[in-house]
PDB file of N, CA, C and O in Angstrom:
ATOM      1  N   UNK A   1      97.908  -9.835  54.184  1.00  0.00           N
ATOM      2  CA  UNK A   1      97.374 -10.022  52.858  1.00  0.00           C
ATOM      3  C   UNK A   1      96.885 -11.458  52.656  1.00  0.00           C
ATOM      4  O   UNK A   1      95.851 -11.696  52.032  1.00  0.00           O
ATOM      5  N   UNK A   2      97.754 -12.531  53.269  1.00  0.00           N
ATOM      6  CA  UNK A   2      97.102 -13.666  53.146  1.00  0.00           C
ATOM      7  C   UNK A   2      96.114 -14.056  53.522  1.00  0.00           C
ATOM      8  O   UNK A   2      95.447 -15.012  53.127  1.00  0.00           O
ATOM      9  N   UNK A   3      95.871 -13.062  54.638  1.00  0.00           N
ATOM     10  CA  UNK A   3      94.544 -13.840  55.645  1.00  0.00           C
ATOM     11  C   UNK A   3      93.516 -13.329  55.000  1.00  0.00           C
ATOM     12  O   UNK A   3      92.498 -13.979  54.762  1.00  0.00           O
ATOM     13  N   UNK A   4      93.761 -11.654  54.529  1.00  0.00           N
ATOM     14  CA  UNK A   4      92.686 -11.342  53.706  1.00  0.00           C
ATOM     15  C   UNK A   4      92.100 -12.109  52.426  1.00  0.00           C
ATOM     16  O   UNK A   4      90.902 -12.188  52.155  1.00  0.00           O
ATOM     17  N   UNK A   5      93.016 -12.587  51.784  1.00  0.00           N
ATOM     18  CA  UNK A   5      92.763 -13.302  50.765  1.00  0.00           C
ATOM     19  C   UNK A   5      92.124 -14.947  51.185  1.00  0.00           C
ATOM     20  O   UNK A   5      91.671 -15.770  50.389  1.00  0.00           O
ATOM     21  N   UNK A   6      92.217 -15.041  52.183  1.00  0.00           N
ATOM     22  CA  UNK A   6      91.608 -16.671  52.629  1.00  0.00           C
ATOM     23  C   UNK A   6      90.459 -16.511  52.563  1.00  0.00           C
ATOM     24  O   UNK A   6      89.650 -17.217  51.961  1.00  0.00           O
ATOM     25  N   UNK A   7      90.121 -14.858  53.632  1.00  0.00           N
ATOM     26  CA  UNK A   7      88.825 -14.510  54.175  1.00  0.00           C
ATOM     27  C   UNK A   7      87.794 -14.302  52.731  1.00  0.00           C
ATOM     28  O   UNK A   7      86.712 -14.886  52.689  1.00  0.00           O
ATOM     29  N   UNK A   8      88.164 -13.598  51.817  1.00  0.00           N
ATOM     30  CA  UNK A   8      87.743 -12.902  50.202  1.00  0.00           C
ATOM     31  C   UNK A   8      87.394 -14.598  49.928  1.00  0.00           C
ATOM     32  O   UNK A   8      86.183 -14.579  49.705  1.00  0.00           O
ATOM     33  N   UNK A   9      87.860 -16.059  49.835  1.00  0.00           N
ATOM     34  CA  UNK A   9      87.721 -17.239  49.028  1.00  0.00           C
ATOM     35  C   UNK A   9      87.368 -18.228  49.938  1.00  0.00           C
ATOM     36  O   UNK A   9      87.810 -19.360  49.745  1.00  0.00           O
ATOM     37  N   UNK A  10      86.566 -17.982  51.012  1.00  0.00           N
ATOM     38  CA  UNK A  10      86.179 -18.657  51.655  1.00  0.00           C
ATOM     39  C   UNK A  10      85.307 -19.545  51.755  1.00  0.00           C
ATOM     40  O   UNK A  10      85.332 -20.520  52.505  1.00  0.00           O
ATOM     41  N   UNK A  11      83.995 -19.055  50.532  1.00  0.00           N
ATOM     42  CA  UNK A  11      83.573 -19.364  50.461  1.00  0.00           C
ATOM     43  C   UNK A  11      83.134 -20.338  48.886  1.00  0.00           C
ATOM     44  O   UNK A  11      82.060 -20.706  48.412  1.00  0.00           O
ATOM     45  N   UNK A  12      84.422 -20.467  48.499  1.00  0.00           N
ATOM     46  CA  UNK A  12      84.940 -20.915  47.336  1.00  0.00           C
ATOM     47  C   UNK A  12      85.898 -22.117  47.368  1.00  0.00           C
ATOM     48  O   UNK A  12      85.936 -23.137  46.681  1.00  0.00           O
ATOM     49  N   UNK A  13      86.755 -21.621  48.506  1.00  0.00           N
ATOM     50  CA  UNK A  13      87.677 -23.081  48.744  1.00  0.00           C
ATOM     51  C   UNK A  13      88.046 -23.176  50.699  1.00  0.00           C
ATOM     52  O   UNK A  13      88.265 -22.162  51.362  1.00  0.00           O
ATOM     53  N   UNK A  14      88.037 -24.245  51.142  1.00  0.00           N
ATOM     54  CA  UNK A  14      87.890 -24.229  52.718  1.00  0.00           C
ATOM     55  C   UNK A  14      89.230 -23.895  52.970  1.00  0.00           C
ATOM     56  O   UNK A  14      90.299 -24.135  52.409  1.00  0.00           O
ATOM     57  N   UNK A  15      88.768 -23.073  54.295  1.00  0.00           N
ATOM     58  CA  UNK A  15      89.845 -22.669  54.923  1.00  0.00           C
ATOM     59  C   UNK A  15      91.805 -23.740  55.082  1.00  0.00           C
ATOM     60  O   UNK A  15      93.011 -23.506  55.154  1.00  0.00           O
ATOM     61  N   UNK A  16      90.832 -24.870  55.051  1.00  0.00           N
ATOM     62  CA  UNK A  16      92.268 -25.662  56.158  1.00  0.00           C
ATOM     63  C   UNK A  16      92.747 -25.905  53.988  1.00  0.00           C
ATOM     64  O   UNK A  16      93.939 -25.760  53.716  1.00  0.00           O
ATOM     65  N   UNK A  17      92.019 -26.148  53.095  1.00  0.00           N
ATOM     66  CA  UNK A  17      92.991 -25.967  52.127  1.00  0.00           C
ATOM     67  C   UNK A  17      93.819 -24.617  51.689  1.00  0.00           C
ATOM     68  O   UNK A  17      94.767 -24.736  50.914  1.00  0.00           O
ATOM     69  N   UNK A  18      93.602 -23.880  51.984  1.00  0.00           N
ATOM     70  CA  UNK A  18      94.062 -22.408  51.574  1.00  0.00           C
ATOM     71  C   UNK A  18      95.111 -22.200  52.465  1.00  0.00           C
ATOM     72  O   UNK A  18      95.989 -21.387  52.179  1.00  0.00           O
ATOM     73  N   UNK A  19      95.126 -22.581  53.097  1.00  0.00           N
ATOM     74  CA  UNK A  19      95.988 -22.445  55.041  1.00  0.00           C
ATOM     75  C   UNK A  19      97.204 -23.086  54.458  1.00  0.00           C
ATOM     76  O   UNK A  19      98.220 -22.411  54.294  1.00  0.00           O
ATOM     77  N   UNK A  20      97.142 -24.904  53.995  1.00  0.00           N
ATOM     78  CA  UNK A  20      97.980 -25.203  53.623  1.00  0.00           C
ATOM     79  C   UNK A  20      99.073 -25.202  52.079  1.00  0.00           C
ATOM     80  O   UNK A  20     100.199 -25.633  51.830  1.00  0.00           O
ATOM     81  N   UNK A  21      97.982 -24.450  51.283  1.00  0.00           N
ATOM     82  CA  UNK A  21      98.551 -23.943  50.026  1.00  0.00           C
ATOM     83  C   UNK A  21      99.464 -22.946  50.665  1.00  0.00           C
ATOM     84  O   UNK A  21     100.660 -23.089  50.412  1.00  0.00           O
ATOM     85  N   UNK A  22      99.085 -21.888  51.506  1.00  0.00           N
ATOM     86  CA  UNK A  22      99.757 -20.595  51.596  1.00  0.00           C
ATOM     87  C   UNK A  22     100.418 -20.859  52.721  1.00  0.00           C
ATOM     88  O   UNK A  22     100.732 -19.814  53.290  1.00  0.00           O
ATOM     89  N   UNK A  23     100.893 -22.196  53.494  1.00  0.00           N
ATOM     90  CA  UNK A  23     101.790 -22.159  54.584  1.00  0.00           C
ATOM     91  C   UNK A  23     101.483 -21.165  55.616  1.00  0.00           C
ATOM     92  O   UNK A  23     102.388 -20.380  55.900  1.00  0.00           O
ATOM     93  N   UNK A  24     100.142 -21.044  56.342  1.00  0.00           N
ATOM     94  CA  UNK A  24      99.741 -20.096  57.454  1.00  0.00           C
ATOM     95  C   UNK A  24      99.135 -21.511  58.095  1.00  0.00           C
ATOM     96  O   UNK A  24      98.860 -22.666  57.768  1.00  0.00           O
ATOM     97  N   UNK A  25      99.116 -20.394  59.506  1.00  0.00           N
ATOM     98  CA  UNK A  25      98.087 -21.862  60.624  1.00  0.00           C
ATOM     99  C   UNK A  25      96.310 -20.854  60.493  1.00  0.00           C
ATOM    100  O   UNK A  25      96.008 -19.661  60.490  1.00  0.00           O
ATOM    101  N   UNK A  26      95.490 -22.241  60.395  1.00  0.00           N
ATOM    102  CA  UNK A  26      94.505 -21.782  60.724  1.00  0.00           C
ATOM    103  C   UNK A  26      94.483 -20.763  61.906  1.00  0.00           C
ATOM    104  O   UNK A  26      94.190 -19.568  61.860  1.00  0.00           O
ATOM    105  N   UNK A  27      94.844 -21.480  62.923  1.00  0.00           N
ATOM    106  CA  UNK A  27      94.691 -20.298  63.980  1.00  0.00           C
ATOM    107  C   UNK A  27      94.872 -18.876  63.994  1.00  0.00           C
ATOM    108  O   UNK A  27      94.371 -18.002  64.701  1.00  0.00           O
ATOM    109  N   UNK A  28      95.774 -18.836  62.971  1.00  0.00           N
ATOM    110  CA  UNK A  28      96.303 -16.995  63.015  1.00  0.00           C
ATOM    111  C   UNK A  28      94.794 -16.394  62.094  1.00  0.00           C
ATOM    112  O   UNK A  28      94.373 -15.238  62.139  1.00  0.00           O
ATOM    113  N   UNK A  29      94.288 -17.350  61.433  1.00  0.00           N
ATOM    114  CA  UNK A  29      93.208 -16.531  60.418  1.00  0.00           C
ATOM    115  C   UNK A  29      92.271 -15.814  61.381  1.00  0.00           C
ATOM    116  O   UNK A  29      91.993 -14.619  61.281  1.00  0.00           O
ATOM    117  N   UNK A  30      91.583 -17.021  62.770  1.00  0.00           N
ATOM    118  CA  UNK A  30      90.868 -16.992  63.334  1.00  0.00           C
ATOM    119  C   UNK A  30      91.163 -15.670  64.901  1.00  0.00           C
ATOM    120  O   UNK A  30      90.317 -15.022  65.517  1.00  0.00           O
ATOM    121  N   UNK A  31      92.576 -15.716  65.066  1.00  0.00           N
ATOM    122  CA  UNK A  31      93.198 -14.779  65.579  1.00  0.00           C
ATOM    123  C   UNK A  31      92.982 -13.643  65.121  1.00  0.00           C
ATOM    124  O   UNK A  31      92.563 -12.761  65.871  1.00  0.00           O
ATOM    125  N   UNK A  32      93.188 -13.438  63.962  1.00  0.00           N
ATOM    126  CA  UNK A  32      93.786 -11.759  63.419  1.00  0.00           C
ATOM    127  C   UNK A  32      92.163 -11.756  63.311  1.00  0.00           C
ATOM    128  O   UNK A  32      91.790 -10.740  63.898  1.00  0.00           O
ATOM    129  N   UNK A  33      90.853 -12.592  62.719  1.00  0.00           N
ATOM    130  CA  UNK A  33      89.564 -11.898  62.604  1.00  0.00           C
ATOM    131  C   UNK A  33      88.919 -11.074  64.099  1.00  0.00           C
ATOM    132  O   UNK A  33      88.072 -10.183  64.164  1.00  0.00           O
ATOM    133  N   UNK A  34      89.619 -11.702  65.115  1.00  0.00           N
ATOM    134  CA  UNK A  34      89.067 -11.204  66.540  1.00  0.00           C
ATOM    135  C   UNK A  34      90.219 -10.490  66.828  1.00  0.00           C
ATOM    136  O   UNK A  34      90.676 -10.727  67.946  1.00  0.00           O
ATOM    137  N   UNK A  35      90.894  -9.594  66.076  1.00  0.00           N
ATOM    138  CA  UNK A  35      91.390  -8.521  66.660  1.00  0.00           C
ATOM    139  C   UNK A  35      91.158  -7.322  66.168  1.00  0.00           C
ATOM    140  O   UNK A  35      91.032  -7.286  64.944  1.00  0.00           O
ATOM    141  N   UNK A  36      91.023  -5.897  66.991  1.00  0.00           N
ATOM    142  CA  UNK A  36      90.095  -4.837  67.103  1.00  0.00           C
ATOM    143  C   UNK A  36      91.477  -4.301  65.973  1.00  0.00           C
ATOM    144  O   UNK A  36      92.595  -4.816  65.990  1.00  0.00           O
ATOM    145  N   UNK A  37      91.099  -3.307  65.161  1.00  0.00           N
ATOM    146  CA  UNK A  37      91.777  -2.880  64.317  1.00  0.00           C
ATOM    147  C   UNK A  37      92.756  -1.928  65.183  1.00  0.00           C
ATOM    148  O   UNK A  37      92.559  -1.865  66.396  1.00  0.00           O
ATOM    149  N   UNK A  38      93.633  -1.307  64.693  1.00  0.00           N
ATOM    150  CA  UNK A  38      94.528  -0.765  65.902  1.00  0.00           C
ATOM    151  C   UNK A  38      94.439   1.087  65.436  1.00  0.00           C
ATOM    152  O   UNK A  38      94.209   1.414  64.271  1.00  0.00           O
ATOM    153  N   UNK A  39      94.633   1.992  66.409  1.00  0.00           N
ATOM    154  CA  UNK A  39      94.710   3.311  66.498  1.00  0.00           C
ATOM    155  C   UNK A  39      95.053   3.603  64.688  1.00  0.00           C
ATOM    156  O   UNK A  39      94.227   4.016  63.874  1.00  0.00           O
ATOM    157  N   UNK A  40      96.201   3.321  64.470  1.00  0.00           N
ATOM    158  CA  UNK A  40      96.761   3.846  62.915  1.00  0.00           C
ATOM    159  C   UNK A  40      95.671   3.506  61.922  1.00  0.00           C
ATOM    160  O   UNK A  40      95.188   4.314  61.129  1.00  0.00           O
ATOM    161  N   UNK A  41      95.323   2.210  62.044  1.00  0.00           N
ATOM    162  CA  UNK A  41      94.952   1.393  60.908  1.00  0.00           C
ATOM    163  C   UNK A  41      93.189   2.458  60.744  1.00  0.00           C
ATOM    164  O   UNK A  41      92.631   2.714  59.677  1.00  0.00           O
ATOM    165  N   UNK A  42      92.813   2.775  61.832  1.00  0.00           N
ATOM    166  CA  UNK A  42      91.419   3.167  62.350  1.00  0.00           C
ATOM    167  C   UNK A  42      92.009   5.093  61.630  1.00  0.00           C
ATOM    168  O   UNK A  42      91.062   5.463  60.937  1.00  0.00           O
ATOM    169  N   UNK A  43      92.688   5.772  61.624  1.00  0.00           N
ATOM    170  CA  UNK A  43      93.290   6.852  61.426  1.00  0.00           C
ATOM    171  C   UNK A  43      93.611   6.616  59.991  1.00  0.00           C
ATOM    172  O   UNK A  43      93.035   7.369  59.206  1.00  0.00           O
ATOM    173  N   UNK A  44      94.187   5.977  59.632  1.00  0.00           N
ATOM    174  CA  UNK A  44      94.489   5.829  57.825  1.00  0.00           C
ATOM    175  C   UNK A  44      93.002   5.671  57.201  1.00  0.00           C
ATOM    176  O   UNK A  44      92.625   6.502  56.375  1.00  0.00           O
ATOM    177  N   UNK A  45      92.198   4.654  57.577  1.00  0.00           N
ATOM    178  CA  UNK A  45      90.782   4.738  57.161  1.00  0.00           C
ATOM    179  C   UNK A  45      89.895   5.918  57.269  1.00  0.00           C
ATOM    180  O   UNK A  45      88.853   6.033  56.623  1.00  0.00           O
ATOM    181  N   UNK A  46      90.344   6.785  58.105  1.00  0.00           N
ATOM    182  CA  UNK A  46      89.522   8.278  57.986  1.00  0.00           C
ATOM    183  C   UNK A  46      90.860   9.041  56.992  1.00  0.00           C
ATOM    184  O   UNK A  46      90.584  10.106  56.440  1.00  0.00           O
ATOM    185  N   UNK A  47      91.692   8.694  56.884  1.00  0.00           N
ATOM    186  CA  UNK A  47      92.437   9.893  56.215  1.00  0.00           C
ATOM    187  C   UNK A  47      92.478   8.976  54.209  1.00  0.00           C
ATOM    188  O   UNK A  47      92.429   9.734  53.241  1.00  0.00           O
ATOM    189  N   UNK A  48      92.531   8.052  54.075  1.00  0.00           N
ATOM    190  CA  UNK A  48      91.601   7.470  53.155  1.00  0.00           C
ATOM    191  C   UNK A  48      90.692   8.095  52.701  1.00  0.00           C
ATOM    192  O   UNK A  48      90.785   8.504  51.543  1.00  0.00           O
ATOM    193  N   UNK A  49      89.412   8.387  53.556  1.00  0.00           N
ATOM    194  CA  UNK A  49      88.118   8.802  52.640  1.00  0.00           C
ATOM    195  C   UNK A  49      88.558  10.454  52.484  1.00  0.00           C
ATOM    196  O   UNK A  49      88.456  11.014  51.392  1.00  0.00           O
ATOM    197  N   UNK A  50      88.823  10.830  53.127  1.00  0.00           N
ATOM    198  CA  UNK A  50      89.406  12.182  52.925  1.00  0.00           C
ATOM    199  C   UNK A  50      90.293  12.863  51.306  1.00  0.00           C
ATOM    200  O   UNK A  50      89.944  13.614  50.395  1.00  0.00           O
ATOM    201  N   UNK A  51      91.564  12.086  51.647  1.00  0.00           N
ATOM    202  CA  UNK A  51      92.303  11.560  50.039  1.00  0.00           C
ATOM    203  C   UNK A  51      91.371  11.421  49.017  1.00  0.00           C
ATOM    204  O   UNK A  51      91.240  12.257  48.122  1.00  0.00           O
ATOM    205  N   UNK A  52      90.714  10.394  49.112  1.00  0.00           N
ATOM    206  CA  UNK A  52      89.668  10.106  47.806  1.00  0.00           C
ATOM    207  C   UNK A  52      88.772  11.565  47.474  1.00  0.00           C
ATOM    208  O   UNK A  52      88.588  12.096  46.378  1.00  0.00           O
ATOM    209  N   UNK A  53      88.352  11.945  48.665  1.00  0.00           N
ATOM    210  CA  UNK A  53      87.363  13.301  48.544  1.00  0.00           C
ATOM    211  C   UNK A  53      88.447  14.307  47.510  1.00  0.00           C
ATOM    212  O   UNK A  53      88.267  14.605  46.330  1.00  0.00           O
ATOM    213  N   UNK A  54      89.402  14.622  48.259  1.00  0.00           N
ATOM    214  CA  UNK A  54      90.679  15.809  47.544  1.00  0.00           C
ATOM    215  C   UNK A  54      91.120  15.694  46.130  1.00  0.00           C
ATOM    216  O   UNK A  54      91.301  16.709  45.458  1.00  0.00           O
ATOM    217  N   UNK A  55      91.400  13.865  45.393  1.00  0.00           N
ATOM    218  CA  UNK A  55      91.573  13.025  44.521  1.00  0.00           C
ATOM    219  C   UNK A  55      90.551  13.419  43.382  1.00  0.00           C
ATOM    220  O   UNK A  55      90.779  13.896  42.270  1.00  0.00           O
ATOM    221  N   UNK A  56      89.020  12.983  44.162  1.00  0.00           N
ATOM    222  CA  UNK A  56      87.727  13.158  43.102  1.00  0.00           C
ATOM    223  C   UNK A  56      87.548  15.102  43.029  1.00  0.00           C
ATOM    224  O   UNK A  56      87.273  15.557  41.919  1.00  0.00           O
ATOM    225  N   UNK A  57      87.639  15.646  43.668  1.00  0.00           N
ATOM    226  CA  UNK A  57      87.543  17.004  43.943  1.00  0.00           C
ATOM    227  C   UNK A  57      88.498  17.714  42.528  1.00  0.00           C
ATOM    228  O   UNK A  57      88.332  18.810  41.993  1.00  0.00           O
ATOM    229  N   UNK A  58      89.264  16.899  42.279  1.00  0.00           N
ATOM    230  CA  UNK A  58      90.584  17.255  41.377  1.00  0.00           C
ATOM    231  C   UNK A  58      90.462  16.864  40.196  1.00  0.00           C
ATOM    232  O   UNK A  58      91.334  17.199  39.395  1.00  0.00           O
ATOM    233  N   UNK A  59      89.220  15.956  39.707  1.00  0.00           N
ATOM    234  CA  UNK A  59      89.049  14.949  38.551  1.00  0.00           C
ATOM    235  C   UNK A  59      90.120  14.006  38.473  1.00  0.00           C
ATOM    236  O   UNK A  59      90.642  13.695  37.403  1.00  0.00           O
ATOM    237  N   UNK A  60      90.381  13.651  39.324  1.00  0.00           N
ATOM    238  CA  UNK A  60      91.611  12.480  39.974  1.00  0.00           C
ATOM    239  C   UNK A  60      93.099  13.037  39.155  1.00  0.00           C
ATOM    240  O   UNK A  60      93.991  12.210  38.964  1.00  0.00           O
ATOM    241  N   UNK A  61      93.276  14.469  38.704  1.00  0.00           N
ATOM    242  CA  UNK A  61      94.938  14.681  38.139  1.00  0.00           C
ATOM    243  C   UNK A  61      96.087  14.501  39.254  1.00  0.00           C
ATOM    244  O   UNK A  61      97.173  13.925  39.209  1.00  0.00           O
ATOM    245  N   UNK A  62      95.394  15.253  40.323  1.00  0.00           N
ATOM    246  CA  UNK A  62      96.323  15.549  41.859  1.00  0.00           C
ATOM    247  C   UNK A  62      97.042  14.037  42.540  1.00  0.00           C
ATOM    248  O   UNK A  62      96.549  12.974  42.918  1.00  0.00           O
ATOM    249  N   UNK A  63      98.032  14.417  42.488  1.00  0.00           N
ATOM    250  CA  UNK A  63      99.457  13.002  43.179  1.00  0.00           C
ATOM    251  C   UNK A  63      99.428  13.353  44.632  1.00  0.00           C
ATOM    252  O   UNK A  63      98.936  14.394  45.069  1.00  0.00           O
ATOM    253  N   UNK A  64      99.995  12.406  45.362  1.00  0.00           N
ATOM    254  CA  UNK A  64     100.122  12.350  46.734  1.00  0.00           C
ATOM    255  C   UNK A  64     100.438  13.622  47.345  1.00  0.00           C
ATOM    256  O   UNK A  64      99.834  14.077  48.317  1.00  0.00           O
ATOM    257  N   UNK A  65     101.822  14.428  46.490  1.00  0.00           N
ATOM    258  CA  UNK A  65     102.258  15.669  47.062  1.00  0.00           C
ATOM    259  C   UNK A  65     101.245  16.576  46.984  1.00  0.00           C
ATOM    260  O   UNK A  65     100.989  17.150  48.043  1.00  0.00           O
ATOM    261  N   UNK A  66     100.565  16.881  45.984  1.00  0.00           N
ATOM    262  CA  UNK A  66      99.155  17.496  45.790  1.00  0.00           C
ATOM    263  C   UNK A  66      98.063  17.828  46.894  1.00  0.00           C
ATOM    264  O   UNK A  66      97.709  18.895  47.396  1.00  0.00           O
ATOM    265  N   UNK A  67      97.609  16.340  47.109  1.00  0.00           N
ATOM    266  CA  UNK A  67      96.525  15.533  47.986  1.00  0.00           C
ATOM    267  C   UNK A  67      97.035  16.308  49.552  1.00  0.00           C
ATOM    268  O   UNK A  67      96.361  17.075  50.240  1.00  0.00           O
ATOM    269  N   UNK A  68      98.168  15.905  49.760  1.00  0.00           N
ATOM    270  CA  UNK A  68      99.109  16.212  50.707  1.00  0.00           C
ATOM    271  C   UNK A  68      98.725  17.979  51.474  1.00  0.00           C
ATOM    272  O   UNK A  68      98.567  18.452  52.600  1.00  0.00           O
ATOM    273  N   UNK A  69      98.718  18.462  50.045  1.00  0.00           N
ATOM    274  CA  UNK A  69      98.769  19.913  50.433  1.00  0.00           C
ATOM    275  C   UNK A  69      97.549  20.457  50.805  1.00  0.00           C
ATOM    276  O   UNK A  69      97.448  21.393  51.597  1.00  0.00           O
ATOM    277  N   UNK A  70      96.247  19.683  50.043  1.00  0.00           N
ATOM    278  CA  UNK A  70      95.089  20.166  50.193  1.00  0.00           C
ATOM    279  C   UNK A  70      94.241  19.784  51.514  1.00  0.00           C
ATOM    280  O   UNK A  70      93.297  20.326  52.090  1.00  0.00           O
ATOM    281  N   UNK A  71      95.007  18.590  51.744  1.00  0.00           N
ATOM    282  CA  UNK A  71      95.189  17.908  53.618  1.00  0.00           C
ATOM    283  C   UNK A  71      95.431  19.008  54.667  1.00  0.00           C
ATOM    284  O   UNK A  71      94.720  19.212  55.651  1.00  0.00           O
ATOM    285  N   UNK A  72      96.392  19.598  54.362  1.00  0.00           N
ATOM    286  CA  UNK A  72      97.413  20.413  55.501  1.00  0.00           C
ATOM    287  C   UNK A  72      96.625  21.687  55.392  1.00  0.00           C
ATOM    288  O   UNK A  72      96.257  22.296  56.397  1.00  0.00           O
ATOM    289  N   UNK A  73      96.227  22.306  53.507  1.00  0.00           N
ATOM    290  CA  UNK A  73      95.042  23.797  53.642  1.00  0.00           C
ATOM    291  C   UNK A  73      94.115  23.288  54.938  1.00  0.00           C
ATOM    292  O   UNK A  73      93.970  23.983  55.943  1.00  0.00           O
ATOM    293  N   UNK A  74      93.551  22.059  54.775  1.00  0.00           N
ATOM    294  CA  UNK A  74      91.970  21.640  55.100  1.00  0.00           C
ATOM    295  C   UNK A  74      92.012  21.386  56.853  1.00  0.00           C
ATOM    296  O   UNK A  74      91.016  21.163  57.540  1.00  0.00           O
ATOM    297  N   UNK A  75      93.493  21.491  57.376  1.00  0.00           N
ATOM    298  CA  UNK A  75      93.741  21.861  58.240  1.00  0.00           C
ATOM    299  C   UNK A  75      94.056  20.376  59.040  1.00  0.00           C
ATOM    300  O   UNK A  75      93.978  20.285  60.265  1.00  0.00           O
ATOM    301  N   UNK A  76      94.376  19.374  58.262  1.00  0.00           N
ATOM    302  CA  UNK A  76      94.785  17.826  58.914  1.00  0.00           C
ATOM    303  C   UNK A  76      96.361  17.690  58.876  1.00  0.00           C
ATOM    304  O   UNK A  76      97.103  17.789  57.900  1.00  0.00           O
ATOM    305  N   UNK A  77      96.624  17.475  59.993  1.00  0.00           N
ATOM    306  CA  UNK A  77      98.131  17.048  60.283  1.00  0.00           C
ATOM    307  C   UNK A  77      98.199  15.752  59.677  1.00  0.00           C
ATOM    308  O   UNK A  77      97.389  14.859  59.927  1.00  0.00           O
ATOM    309  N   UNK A  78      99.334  15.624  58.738  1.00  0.00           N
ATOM    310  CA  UNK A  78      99.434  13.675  58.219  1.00  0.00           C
ATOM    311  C   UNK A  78     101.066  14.631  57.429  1.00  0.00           C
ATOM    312  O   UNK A  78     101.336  15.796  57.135  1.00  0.00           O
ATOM    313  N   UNK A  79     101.597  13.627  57.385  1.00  0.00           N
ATOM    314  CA  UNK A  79     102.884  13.280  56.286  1.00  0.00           C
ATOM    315  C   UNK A  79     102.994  13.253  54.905  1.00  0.00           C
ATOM    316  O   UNK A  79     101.875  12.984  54.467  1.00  0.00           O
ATOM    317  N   UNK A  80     103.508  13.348  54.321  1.00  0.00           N
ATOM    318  CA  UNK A  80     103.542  13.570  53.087  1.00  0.00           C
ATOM    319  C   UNK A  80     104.004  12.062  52.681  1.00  0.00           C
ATOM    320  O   UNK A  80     103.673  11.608  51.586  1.00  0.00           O
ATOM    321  N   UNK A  81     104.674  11.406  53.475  1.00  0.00           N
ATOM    322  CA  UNK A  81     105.152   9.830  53.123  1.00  0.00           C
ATOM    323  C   UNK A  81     103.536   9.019  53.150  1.00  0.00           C
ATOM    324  O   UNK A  81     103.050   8.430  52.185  1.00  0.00           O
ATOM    325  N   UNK A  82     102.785   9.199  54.738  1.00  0.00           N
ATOM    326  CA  UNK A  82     101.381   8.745  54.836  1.00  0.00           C
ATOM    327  C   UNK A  82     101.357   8.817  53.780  1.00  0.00           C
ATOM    328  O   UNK A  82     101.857   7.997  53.010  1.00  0.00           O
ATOM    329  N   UNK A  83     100.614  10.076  53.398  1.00  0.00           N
ATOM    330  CA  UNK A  83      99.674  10.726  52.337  1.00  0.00           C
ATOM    331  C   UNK A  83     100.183   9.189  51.167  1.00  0.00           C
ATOM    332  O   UNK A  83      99.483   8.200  50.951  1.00  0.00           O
ATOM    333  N   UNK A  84     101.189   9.395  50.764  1.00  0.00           N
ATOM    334  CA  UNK A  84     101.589   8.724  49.493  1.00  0.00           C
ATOM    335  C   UNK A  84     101.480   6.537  49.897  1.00  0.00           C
ATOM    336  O   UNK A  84     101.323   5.514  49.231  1.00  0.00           O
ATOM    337  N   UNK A  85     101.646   6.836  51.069  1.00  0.00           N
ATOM    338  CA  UNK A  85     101.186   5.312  51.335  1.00  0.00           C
ATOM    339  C   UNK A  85      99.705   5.322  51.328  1.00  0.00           C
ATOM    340  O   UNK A  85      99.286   4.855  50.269  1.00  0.00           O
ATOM    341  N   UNK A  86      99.173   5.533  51.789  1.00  0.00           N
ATOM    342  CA  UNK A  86      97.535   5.580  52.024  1.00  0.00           C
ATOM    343  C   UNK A  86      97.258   5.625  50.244  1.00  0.00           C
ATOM    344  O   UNK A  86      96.237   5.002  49.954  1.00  0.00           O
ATOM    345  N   UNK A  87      97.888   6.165  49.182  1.00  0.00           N
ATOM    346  CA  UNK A  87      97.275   6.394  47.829  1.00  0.00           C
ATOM    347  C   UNK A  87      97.664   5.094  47.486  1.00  0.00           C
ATOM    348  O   UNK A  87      97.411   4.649  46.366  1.00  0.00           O
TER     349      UNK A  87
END
């Protein structure tokens, strides 16, 4: 979250001040931007737009357990914990 938030004000306040407000090393900013997103993170982002589809499909009334179910009709294996993290 921090790094995201450096990256979002970057162009507002320089890096090496933000680094030392929030006690991070530059390096990790520049680290974590050159790393490939990982299997889950790449899998929650497709099961994300999905959610939102089931969510708007519903006039947004439907809760995670809901969302959840219309996942599993639609024939996608995910969790019901996912489901409710991803919302």
């Amino acid at each position: 979250m921090k790094y995201q938030f450096v990256l979002a004000h970057r162009d507002r306040w320089s890096i090496q001040l933000m680094c030392r407000m929030l006690q991070i090393a530059r390096s990790g900013i520049y680290a974590w931007l050159h790393t490939p997103m990982s299997e889950r993170a790449i899998e929650d982002q497709r099961l994300l737009g999905l959610i939102k589809d089931s969510y708007a499909a519903r006039s947004g009334v439907y809760g995670s357990p809901r969302v959840f179910l219309d996942l599993r009709e639609a024939g996608e294996t995910c969790d019901k914990h996912r489901v409710a993290r991803i919302m």
